[in-house]
C-alpha positions in Angstrom: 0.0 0.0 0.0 2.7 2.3 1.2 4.6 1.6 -2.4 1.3 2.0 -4.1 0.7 5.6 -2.7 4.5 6.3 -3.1 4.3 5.4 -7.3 1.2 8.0 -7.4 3.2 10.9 -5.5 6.3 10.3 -7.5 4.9 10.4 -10.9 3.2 13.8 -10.5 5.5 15.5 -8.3 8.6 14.1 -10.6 6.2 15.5 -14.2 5.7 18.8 -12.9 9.6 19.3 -11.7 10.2 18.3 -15.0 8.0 21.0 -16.7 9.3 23.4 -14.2 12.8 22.9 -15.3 12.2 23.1 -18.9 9.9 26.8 -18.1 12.7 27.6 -16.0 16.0 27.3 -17.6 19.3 27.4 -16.2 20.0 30.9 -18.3 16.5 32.0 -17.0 17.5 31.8 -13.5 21.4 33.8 -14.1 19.3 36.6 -15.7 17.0 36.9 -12.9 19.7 37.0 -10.2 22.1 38.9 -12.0 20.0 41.8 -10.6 22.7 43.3 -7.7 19.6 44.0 -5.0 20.5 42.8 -1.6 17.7 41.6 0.0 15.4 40.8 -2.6 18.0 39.2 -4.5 18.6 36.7 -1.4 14.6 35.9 -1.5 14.5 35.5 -5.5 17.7 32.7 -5.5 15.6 30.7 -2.2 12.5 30.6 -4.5 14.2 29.8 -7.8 16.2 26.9 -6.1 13.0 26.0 -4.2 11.3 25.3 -7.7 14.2 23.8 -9.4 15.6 20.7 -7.5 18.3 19.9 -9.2 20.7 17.2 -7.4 23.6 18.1 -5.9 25.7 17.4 -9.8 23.5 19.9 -11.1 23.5 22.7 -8.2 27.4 23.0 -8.3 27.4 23.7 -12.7 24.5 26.2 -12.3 26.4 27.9 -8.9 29.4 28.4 -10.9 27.6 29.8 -13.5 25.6 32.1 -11.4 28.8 33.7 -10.0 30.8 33.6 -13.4 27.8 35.6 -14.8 27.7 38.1 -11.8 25.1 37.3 -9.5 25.5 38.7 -6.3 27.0 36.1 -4.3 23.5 36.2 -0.9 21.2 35.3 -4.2 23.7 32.4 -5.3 24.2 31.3 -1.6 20.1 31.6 -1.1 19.9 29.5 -4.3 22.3 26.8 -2.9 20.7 26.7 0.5 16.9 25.9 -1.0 17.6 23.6 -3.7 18.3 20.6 -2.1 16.0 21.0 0.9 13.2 23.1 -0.8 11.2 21.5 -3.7 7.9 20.3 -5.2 9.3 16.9 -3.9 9.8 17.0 -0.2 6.8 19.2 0.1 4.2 17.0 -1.6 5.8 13.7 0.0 5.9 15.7 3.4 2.3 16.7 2.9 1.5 13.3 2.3 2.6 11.6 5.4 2.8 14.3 7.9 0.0 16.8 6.8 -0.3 20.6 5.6 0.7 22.4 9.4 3.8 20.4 9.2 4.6 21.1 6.1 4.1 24.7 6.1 6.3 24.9 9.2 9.1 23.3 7.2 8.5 25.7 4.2 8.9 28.8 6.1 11.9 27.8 8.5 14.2 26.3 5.4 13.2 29.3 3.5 13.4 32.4 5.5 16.6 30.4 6.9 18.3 30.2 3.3 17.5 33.9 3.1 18.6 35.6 6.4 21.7 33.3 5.9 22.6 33.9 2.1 22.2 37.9 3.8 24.8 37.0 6.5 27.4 35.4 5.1 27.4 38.4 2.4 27.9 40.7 4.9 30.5 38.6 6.9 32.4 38.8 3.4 32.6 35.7 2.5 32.2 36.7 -1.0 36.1 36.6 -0.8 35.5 32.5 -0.2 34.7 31.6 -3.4 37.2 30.2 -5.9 38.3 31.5 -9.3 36.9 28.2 -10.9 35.3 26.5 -14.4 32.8 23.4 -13.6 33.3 21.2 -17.4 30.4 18.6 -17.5 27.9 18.1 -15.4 24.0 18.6 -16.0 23.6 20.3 -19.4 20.4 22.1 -19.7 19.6 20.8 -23.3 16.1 21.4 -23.5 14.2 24.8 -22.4 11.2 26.3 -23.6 13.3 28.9 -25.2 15.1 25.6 -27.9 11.5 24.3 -28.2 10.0 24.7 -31.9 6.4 25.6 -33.5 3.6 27.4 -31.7 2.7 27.8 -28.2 -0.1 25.0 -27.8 2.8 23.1 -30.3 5.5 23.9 -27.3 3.2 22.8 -24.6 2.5 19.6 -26.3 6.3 18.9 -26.6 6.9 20.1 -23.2 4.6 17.8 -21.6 5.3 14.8 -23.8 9.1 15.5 -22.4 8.1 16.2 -18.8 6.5 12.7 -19.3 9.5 10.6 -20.6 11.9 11.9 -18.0 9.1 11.2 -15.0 9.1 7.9 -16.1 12.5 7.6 -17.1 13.1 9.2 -13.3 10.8 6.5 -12.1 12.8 3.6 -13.2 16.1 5.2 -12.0 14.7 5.3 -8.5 12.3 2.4 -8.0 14.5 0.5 -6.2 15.2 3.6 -3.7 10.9 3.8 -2.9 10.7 -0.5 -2.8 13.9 -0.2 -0.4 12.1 2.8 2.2 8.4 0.8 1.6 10.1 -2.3 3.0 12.5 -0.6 5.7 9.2 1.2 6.9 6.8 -2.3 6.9 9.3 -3.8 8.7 10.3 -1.1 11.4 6.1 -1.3 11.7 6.4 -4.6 12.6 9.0 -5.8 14.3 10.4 -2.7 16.0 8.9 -1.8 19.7 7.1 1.3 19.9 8.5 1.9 23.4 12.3 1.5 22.1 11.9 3.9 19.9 10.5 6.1 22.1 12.6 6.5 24.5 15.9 7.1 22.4 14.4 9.8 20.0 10.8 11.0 21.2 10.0 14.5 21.8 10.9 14.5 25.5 15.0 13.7 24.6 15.8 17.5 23.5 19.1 16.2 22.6 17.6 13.6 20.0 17.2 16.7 17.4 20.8 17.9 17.1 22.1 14.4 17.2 20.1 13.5 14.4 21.0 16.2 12.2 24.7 15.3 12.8 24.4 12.0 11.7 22.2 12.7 9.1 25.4 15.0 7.6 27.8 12.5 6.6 24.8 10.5 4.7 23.9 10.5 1.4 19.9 10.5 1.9 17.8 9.8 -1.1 14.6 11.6 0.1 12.6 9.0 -1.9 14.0 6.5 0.1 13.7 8.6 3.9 10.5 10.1 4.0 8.2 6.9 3.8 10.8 5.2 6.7 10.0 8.5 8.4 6.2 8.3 8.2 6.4 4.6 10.0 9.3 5.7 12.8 7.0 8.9 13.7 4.4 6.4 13.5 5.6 3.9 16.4 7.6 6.9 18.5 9.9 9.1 16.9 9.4 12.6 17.8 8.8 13.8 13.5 11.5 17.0 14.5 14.3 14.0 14.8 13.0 13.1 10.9 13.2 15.9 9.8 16.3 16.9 11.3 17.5 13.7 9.9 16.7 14.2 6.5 17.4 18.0 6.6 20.8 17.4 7.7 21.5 14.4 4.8 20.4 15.8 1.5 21.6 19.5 2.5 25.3 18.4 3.0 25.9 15.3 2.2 29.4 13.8 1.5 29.0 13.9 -1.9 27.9 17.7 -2.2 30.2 19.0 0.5 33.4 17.2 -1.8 31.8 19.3 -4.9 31.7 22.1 -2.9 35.2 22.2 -1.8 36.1 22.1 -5.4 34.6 25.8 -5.5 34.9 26.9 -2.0 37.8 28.3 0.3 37.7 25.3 3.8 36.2 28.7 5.8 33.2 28.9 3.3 32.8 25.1 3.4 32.8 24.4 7.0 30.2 27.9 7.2 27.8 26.0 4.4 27.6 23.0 6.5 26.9 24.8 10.0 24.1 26.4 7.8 22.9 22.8 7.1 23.3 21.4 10.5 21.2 24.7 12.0 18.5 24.7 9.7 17.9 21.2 10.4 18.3 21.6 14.4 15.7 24.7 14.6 12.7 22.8 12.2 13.4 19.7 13.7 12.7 21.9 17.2 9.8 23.7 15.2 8.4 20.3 14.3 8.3 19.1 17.8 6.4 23.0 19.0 3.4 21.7 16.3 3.0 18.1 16.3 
């Protein structure tokens, strides 16, 4: 049932990110924030990388770019905050097992948090951070509504037929990611005791929250794999701010991304990224817990 539900979700939420990032190139997005206003720069990179989750080998091209092209560096830093932690994605799957209050705590904590930070850290000047480097590779954004041909209603047709094959296409890279978390969760709903779990991360252990967002760091989190184990460990105990704090912590600054990131950032911007991820995902694991 849970993998059932979990197809449905993934489908639509992966066709629409799809259609966003064709509506919403990667040259669309360096225009916009190549704007130099301060703090409404710093809101329009948390809402373009909230709507265009690219993984962590796409983020570090498109960051480059932004600061080759002359974005101010809060917007590119807003950007990088959002993207992994901020999309269609988590939001729909987090409105499916934990509901719209949760959700819309999330949304405004990681935001406004990607915001006031990408504002800091420009003001600390740690523009200075940033090294003189090329990214070669990578995600190449080869279709965009601008490359598509024929008439608008022509466009939408091909967009959609596109956003289509690469939900799908998605689907099938990723199937064995939602069979792994449906079958993790079943069996932490049955055979783990409700009381065990409890007691080690419930809401009542205010050191469970931190914890779990240091551990959840150094791991490399598919969120199509976490959030459905989530559901079934709030389920029998966990306090959900641990779970979130969990997942927070893994796909914001992962091994992976924070090894790309050093590629492009001075070891003081680095270890100032990943305190970033560590207290977003303390303070809405702790906003969780206030709610639920």
């Amino acid at each position: 049932m849970l993998f059932g539900e979990l197809f449905g979700l993934f489908i639509g939420i992966s066709f629409i990110v799809a259609l966003l990032q064709i509506y919403i190139s990667q040259e669309r997005i360096k225009k916009v924030l190549t704007t130099p206003r301060k703090g409404l720069n710093s809101v329009l990179g948390a809402l373009l990388g909230a709507v265009t989750p690219f993984c962590s080998c796409s983020t570090i091209p498109v960051l480059v770019g932004l600061f080759k092209s002359g974005a101010p560096f809060n917007g590119a830093i807003s950007f990088l905050l959002t993207s992994p932690i901020l999309n269609p994605a988590i939001l729909t799957l987090i409105i499916a097992f934990f509901g719209l209050k949760a959700t819309a705590v999330y949304a405004v904590f990681t935001f406004s948090f990607a915001v006031v930070m990408g504002l800091i850290l420009d003001k600390l000047g740690f523009e200075k951070e940033v090294k003189n480097v090329t990214v070669k590779g990578g995600h190449q954004d080869s279709v965009s509504w601008e490359t598509l041909e024929g008439t608008f209603w022509q466009k939408q047709a091909q967009a959609i037929k596109l956003g289509l094959k690469d939900s799908f296409g998605l689907f099938r890279g990723v199937v064995l990611f939602l069979l792994l978390g449906a079958g993790i969760g079943a069996f932490i709903y049955e055979f783990i005791p409700t009381d065990l779990l409890a007691s080690f991360a419930g809401a009542n252990n205010l050191w469970a929250v931190p914890l779990a967002a240091i551990v959840g760091i150094p791991m490399y989190i598919r969120t199509e794999t976490m959030i459905p184990i989530a559901g079934i460990l709030v389920a029998k105990g966990v306090a959900p701010g641990v779970m979130i704090a969990l997942i927070l912590g893994g796909a914001g600054a992962s091994i992976p991304e924070v090894l790309l990131l050093n590629s492009i950032f001075k070891k003081k911007m680095v270890i100032a990224f990943v305190l970033c991820i560590f207290s977003v995902a303390t303070i809405t694991g702790y906003g969780f817990n206030s709610v639920l």
